[in-house]
N, C-alpha and C positions, 0 to 999 in steps of 0.2 A: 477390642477389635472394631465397636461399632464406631467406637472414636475416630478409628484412622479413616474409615473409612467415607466418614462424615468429612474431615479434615481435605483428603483428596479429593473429593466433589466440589470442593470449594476451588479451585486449582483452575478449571477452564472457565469460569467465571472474573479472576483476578485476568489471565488471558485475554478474554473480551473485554473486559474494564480499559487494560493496557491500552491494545490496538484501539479500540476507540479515542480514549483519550491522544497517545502520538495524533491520531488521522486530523482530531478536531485541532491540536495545536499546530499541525502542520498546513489544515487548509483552511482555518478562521483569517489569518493575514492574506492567502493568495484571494481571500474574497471583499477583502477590504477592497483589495488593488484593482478589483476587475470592475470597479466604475468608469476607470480611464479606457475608452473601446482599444488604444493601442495595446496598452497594458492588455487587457482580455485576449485578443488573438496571440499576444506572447506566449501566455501562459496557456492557453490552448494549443498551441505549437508547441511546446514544451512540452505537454501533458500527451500528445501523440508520439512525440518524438519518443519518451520515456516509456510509451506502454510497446513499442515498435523495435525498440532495443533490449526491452525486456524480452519479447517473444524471438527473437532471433539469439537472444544467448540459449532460450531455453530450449529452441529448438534446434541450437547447435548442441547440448548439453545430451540430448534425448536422441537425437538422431544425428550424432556424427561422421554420418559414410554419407549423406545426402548435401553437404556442403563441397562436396568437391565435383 
């Protein structure tokens, strides 16, 4: 028994490894890019735009009588 549960504490450790790893392969290129200053307010526009549309699903998700 102490196995398993040695075994499942390992579990949100692989979790963190993950999401780390996606975050770093997904924002090591946008930081190459962001030498060019056009390039950088893109991606800065983008990265508002996305957290902006992220909060509007969720707060149509969570509070769906306050949208109309």
């Amino acid at each position: 028994m102490g196995e398993f549960f040695s075994n499942v504490s390992r579990y949100p450790k692989y979790l963190i490894t993950i999401i780390l790893g996606v975050f770093t392969a997904v924002l090591e290129p946008l930081v190459r890019r962001s030498s060019n200053p056009i390039t950088a307010i893109a991606l800065v526009g983008a990265l508002i735009s996305g957290v902006i549309t992220l909060w509007l699903v969720v707060r149509g998700m969570v509070f769906p009588s306050s949208l109309i």
